[in-house]
N, C-alpha and C positions, 0 to 999 in steps of 0.2 A: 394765604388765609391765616387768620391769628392761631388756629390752631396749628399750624406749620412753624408760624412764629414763634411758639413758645420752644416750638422743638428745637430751637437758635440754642436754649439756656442764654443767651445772652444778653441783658439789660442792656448796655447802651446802644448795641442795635436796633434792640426793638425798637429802644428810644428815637434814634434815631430816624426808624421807620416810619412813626407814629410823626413826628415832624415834618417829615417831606411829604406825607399826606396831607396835613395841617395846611403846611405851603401850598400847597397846589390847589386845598379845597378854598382858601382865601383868595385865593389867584382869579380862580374862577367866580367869584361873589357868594361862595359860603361859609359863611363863619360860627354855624353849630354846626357840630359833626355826631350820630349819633354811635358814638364808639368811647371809651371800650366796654364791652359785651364783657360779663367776669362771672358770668354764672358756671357755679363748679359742675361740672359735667361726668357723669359716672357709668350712663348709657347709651352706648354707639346707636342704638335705634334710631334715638333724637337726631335730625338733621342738623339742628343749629349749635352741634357739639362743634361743629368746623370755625363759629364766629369768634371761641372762645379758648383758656388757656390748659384745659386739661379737668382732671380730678384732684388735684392736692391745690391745698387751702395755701398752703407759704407759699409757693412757686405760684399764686394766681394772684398771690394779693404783692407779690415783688412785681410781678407784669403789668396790674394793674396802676400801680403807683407809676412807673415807665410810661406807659399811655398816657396818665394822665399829663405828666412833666412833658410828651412830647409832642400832644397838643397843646396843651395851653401855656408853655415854658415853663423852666424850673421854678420860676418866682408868680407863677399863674398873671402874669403879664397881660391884659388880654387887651389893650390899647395898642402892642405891636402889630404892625399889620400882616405879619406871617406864623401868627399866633389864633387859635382859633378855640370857643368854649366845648370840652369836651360832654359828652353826656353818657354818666352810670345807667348801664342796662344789665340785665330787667330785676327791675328791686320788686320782690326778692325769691329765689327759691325756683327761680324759671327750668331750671337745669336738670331736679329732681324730680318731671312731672311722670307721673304714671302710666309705667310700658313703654317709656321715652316715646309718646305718641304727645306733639304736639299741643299745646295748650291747654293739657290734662291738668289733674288736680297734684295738688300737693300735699302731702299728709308727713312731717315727721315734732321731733320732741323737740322743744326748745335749747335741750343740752346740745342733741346733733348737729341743731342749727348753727350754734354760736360757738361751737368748736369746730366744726366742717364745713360750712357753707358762706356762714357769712365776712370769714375774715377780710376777702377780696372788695366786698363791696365798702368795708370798713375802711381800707387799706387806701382805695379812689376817694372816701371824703377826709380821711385826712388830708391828704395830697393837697385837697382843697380844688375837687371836678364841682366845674358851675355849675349843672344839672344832671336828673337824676330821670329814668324810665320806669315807670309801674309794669310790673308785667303782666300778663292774662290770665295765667292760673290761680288759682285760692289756693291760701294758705292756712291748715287746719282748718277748712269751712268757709274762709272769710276771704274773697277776691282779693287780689293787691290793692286794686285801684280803689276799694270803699275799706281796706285794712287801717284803721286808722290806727292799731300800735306799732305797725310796720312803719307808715309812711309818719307819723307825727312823734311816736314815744320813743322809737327807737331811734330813727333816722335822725330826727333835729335834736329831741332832747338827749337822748343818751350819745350821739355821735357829734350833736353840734354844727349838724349841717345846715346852710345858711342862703344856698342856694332856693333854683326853681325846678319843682318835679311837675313833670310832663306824662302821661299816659302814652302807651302803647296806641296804635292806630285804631282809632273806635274801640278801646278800650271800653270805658262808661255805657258808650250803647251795650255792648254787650253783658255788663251787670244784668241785662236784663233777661238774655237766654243765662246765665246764672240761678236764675229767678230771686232776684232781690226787689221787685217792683215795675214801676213804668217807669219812662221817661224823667219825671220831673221826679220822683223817689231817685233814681239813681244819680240826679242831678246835684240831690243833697246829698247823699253819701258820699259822693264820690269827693266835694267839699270838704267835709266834714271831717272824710278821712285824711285829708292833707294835701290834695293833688290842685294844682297852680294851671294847669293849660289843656285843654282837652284839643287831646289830637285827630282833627278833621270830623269828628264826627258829628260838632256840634248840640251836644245836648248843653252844654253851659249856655249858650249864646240865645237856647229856645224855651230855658227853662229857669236860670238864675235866676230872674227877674221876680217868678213866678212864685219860686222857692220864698226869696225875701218879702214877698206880699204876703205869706201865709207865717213866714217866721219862724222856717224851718231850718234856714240858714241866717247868718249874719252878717250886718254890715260890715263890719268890722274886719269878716275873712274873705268876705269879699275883696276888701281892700289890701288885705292882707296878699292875698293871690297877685291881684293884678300888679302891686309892688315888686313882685320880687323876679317878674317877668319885665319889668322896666328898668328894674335895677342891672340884671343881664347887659339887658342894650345899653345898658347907660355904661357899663363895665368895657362891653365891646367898642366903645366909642360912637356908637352908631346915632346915636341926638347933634354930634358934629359933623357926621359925614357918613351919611346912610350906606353911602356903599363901598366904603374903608378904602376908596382909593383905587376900587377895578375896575381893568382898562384892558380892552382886547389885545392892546400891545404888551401891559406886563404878563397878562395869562400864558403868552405869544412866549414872554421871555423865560416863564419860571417853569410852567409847563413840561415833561418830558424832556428833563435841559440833560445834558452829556453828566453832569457827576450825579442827576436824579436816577438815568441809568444803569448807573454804575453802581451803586446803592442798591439797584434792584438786584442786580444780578449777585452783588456778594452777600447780600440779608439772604437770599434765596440760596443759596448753595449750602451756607449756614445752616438751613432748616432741614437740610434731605438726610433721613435716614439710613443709614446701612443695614440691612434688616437680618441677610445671610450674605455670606462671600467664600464656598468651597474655592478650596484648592486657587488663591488670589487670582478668581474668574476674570476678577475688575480689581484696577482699572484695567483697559482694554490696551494693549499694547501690542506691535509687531501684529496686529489686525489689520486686515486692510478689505477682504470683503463682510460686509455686514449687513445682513436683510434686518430690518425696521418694521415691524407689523404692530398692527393692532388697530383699534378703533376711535383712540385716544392720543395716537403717535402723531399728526397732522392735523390737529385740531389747537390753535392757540387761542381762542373764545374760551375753549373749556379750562384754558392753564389760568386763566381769571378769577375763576370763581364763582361761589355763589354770594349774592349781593353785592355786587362789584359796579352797581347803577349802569350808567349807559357807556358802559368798557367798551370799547374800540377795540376788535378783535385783531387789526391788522397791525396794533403798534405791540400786541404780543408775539413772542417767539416760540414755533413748533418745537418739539423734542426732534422731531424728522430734523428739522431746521437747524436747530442748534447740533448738533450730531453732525451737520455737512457743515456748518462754519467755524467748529472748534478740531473737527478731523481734517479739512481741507484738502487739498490734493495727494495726499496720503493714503486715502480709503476712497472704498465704492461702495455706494449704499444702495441695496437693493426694499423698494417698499410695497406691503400689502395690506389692505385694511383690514382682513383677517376675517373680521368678523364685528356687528354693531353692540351697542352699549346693549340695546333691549331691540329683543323683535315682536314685543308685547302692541298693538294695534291701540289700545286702549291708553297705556304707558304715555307712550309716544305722542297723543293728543293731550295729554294731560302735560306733560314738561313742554309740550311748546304754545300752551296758552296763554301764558306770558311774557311773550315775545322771546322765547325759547327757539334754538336754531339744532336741534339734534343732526346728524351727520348719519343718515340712513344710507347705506347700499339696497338698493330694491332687489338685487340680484340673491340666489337661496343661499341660506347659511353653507352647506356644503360645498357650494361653489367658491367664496369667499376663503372658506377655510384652505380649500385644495392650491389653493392661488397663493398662499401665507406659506403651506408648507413647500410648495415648488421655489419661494423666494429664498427659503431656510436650506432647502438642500443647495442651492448653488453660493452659500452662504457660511463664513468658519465660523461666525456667532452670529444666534440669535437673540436679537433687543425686542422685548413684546411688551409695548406699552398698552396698558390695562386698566380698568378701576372702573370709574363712573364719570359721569356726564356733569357738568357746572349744578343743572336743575336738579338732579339728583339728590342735592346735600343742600342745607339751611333750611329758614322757613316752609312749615310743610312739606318739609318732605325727611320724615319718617319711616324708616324702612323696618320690616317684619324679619327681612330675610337679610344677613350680613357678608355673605359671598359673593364676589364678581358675577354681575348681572348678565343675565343674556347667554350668549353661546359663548362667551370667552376663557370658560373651566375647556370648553371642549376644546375650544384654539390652540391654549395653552397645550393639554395632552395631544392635541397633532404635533403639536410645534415637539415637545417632548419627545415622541416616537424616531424623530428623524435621527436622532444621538446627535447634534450639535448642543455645543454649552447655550443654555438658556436663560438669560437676564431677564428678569421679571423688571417692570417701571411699572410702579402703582403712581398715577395720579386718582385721586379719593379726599372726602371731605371728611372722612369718620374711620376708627380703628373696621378692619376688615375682617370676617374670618378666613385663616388660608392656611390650611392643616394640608392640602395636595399641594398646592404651591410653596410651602416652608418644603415639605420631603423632598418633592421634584427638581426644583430651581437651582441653577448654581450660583448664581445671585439673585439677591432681592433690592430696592433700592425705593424706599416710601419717599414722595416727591410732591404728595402733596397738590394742592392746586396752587404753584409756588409765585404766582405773576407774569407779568409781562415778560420778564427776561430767563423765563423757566426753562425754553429750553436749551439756552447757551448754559444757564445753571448747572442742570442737570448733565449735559455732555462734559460740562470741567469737572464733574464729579468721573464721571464714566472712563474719561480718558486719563486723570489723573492729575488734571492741572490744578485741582482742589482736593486737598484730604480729608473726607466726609468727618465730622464731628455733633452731627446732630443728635439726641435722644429723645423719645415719645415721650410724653407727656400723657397721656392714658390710654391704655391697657387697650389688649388686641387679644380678644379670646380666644377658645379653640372653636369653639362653639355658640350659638347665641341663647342658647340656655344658660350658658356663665353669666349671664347679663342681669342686672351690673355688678363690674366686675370692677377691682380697685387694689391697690399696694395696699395700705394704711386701714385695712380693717380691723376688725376686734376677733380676740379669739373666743373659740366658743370652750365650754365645759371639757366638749369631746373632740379636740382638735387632730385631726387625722394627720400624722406622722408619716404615711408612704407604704405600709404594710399589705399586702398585697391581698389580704386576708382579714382585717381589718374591719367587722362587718359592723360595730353599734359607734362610730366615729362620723363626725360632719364632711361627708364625701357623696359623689356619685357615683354609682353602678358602672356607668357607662362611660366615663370619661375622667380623666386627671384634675383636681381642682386648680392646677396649676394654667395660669394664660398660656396663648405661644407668645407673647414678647409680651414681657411684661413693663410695669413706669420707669421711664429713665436706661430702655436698653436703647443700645445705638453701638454697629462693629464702627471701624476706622481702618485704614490701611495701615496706622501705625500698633505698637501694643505698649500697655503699660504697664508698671507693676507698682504695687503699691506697698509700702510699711504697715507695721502695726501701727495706731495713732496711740498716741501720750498725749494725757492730761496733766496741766498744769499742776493741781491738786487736787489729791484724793478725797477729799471733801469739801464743801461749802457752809455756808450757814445760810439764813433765810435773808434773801436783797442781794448776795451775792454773786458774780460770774465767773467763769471761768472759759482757758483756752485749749481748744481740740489743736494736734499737731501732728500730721502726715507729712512722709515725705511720697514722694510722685516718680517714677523713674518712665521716659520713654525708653523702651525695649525694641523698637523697632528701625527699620532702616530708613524712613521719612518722620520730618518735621510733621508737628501734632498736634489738635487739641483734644483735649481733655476737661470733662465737665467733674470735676472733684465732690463729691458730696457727703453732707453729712446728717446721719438719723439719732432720733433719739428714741429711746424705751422706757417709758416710765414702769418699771417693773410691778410693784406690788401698789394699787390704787383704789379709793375707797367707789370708782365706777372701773367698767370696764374701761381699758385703753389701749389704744392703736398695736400692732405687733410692732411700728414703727414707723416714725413720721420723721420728712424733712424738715431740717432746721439751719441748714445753709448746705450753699454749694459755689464755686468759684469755676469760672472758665480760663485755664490755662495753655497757653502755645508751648510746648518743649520740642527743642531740638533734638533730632535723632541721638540717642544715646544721654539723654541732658536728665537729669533729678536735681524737683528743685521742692524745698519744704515749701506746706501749705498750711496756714494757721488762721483757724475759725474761734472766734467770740461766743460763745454762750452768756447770754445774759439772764437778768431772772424772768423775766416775757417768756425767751424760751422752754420753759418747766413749767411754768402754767397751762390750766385747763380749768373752763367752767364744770363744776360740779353740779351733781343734783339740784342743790338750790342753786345754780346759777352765779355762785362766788368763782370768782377769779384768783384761783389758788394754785400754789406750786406747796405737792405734800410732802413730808420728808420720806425719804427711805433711798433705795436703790436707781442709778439710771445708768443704761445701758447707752453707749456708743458707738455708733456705729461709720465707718467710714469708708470710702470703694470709690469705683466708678461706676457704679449704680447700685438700687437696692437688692439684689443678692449677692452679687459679688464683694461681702464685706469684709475688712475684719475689727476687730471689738476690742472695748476696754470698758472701764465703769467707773463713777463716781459717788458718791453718799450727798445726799441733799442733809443737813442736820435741822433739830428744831428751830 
């Protein structure tokens, strides 16, 4: 899932990813894709946090530009015929709706917007992505899809985007539970606002006509729309050869080919988290009996995803599976399904109404469980794959409560009681909370819903043939009252320091404002350490850049990556600003024992921020530096911006 993917840190894989999708969807006779999804994302509730690249603005709008280059190639090519037109979704603000309950409203300031939310989708039209998705929620009052500064002032004129925007699925019809009108009202706004294709739901096709008789719309945008949906096709080749050349035998050939699988499985190992690892639990060595349980452990449908169209469950690989072909006749694996996602009656009709396949045991939770832990006692480690079901995560499905669903807290504390070492495998679409699972576990290992080749992935992580490097991308609270919850916030007047005592300060009663993992954590088998970084010079002037310089040492006894990063603090500001934002970061391999310098570009982009009025300014005074292996683990230097 792209939320996995961003947990790669790494650009030209994703890229990469993003193209062998392209391939394959061309392969098959499609050549719009509606990806990538770049809505910044700040609350785990939202389902559809899994479609996308996190909470931080740079880090989504570098992913997004990556999607875009690796569908439609670097030079937006789209006459290749393994090249296919990408589509920006959901313009704009889909990410921040309300109680992260799907298709809620959106409410915030246009400063928020244009310094936190919208650099991503900024970032896909320069790129230069053919089309563009409206999404369903209003913004400040006004729907996307009738938002006519969103979709015309902002999008074309101020971005220069050139493309065709398409609506969301019956988007337009529903202007109307909105309440902006009827039918042929929403037929005009929806026009008027900027929107080029109504998605199935046909109000353009029952009501334009009608619109132009009364002269409440124009011909002119009429003509205007239907252009820029011909010009697509005409880009895509499609007026020469409707069907770009597919053929049962190239689908036959491009299809699932050996280096497309290859690809899966090393992007996928890429993305999995190290989350906790007492006492180097893992990788698993000199192991050789191993009970497998869970509800999640022999399910490769669910290592898919959600949205993942008509996935073939059988050309994915189980965790159970991968675990017997990466251990091989080395190990004995003992398996129980422990206990199910949900034993909710109600649930359970609800996720398989759309052709949803849940994996129920009808037999009592107790039973199941007792069966898991008999697998554990005759077992040196237990592997308990966990989390949630494909339906579970994406469109509509919003969840209230953020803990492992169903009977699997209590799986887990059987599994717990027996004193064998306990590997938690989360496969999940969205940050989770696990405040008993972080104390309890002696490993944790976030795995995402990682693909077809998830669970040979996941077992080269386990066993040690891959040394995990991935870091989250947003924030995992302790609680889901933290929600939402995010690195890059502002501080407040009364910023609570940690005092124990502490009582007129911005804190809870009840709980630590601090996440349990928070942006950009991820262990590794290896360790690093890091220098002080040095700048280039100690001050600038206005237009000018400057270079950050760390040096990198791997400290441990295996070869490593290391995702390098660096924040900024704009110290003293005439608004509030961030305690600290990304502004690069680099993926580097060191060999054991190897330090190698790392040197980052600050330019003058980097120190800007829209102001109250909306200027694009970088102000002078102080900026703070910050560099690590992720956002707390820093250390600092600073710079002077001058007039």
């Amino acid at each position: 899932i792209p939320l996995g993917l961003a947990a790669t840190w790494d650009l030209p894989a994703i890229e990469r990813g993003a193209h062998i999708a392209g391939q394959e969807a061309a392969a098959d006779g499609i050549n719009w894709v509606y990806s990538p999804m770049v809505d910044i994302a700040r609350d785990p509730r939202w389902g559809r946090v899994a479609e996308g690249a996190g909470e931080d603005p740079y880090l989504g709008a570098q992913i997004a530009r990556a999607m875009v280059h690796g569908y439609q190639g670097p030079t937006n090519d789209l006459t290749r015929p393994d090249n296919v037109m990408a589509c920006l979704k959901h313009f704009a603000l889909y990410g921040a709706a309300e109680a992260g309950r799907d298709y809620n409203t959106t409410d915030m300031s246009r400063q928020r917007m244009y310094n936190e939310y919208l650099p991503p989708y900024q970032a896909a039209v320069a790129a230069g992505v053919g089309s563009v998705m409206s999404s369903f929620n209003d913004v400040n009052g006004i729907p996307a899809t009738a938002n006519k500064w969103l979709m015309t002032d902002l999008l074309r004129k101020q971005w220069g985007f050139l493309g065709f925007v398409a609506t969301d699925y019956t988007a337009i019809n529903e202007l109307e539970a909105h309440g902006l009108g009827d039918d042929k009202k929403v037929s005009e706004l929806a026009l008027n606002a900027g929107i080029d294709m109504d998605m199935v739901g046909e109000i353009f096709l029952n009501n334009l006509a009608k619109n132009l008789k009364e002269g409440t719309v124009k011909q002119a945008d009429v003509n205007q729309a239907c252009r820029r949906v011909l010009e697509a096709k005409y880009r895509l080749g499609l007026f020469q050869d409707p069907y770009r050349g597919v053929s049962e035998a190239r689908a036959r050939q491009v299809l699932m080919q050996p280096a497309f699988v290859q690809a899966a499985r090393d992007i996928a190992r890429r993305s999995l988290v190290l989350l906790k690892n007492d006492n180097q639990t893992l990788p698993l060595k000199n192991t050789v009996n191993i009970a497998v349980v869970g509800p999640l452990a022999d399910r490769p449908l669910d290592m898919i995803g959600s949205w993942s169209g008509a996935g073939d469950g059988k050309q994915a690989i189980s965790i159970l599976q991968g675990i017997k072909n990466v251990g091989g006749s080395t190990i004995r694996v003992a398996y129980a399904h422990g206990a199910n996602v949900t034993d909710d009656d109600q649930l359970i009709q609800r996720l398989n109404e759309h052709g949803g396949q849940l994996d129920i045991d009808p037999r009592p939770a107790d039973v199941q469980i007792a069966e898991a832990v008999q697998a554990a006692q005759n077992a040196e480690i237990v592997v308990a794959v966990v989390g949630e079901s494909q339906g579970m995560t994406g469109e509509a499905a919003s969840r209230a409560d953020l803990g492992l669903p169903g009977r699997q807290l209590d799986l887990l504390k059987a599994l717990k009681a027996t004193g064998k070492p306990l590997v938690v495998v989360l496969c999940n679409g969205r940050p989770l909370t696990l405040p008993w699972e972080n104390d309890n576990a002696s490993a944790i290992l976030e795995t995402w819903f990682s693909g077809s080749q998830a669970g040979n992935a996941v077992a080269d992580v386990l066993f040690g043939v891959y040394n995990p490097s991935g870091k989250i991308t947003m924030t995992f609270p302790r609680a889901v009252g933290q929600v939402p919850i995010y690195y890059n916030h502002k501080s407040t007047g009364r910023p609570y320091a940690g005092g124990l005592l502490d009582k007129y300060k911005s804190r809870y009663l009840d709980l630590p404002n601090d996440p349990l993992y928070f942006f950009d954590f991820g262990l590794s088998y290896s360790t690093f350490t890091y220098s002080k970084p040095t700048v280039s010079k100690a001050s600038i002037g206005a237009g000018q850049g400057l270079d950050v310089a760390v040096t990198v040492q791997n400290t441990g006894q295996r070869d490593g990556e290391e995702v390098v990063q660096l924040y900024l603090r704009d110290v003293v500001g005439s608004s509030t600003r961030p305690v600290q934002e990304l502004k690069g970061f680099q993926k580097v391999l060191l060999k054991a024992g190897e330090s190698r310098p790392v040197t980052f570009h600050l330019n003058p982009d980097d120190l800007r921020f829209y102001n109250d009025d909306l200027q694009w300014v970088a102000e002078p005074g102080e900026f703070e530096v910050m560099t690590g292996g992720n956002s707390r683990d820093v250390q600092k230097t600073s710079f002077i911006l001058t007039k």
